[in-house]
C-alpha positions in Angstrom: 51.0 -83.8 35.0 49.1 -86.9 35.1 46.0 -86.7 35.8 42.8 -89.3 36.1 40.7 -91.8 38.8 42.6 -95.0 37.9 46.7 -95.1 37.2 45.6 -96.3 34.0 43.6 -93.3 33.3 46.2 -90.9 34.8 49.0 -92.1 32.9 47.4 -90.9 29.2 45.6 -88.0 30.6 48.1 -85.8 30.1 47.6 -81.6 31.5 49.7 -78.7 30.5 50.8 -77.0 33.9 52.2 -73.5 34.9 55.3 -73.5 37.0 56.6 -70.9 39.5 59.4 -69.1 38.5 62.8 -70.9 39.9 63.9 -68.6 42.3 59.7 -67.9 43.9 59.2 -69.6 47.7 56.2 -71.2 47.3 56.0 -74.6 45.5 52.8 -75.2 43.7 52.2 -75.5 40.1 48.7 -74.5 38.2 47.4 -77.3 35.7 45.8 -75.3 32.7 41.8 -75.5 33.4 41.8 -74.9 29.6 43.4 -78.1 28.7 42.0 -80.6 26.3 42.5 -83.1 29.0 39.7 -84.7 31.2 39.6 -82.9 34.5 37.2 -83.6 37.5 36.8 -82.7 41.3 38.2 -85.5 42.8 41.2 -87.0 40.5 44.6 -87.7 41.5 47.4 -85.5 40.4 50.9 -87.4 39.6 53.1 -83.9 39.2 56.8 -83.9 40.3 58.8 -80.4 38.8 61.2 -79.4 41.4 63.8 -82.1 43.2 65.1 -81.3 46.0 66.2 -81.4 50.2 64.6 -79.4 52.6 66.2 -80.5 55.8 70.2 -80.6 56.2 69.9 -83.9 57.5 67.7 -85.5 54.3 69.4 -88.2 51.9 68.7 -88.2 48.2 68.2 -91.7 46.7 67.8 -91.5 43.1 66.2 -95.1 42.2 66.5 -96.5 39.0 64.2 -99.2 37.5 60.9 -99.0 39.2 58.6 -99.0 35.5 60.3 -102.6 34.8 59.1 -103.6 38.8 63.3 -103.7 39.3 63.9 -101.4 41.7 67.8 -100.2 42.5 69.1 -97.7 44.7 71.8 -96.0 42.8 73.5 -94.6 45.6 72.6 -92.6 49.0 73.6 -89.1 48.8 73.3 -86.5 51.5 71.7 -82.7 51.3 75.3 -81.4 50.0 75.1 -83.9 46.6 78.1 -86.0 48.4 78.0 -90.0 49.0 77.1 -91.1 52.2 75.9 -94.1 53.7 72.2 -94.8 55.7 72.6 -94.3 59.3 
């Protein structure tokens, strides 16, 4: 996980986390209070670990190029994996 007060801070603050086993309901990691990483009350928390649709009527839109500020949808895909189109 990133972890710090500023993205510039976050992004090279790096802290170990504990995941949930794959098959366990409940979707929260631990970050590791003994890491060598600056923690403090208050910081934002960049963590993504599990992708996925809740709802049977969610799209997935995997987007390719954000860290060059070029954004591109690569496709619109619905809660099954198939192509669809935005309604």
């Amino acid at each position: 996980a990133c972890v710090g007060r500023t993205p510039e801070t976050a992004k090279d603050n790096l802290v170990v986390c504990d995941m949930p086993a794959p098959e366990a309901i409940d979707y929260y990691g631990i970050l590791d209070k003994d890491s060598k990483a600056a923690i403090r009350v208050g910081d934002t928390v960049v963590f993504g670990f599990r992708a996925q649709a809740f709802v049977t009527r969610a799209f997935v839109v995997p987007v390719s190029g954000i860290s060059k500020g070029q954004a591109f949808v690569e496709g619109i895909y619905d809660s099954d994996g198939k192509p669809t189109v935005w309604k």
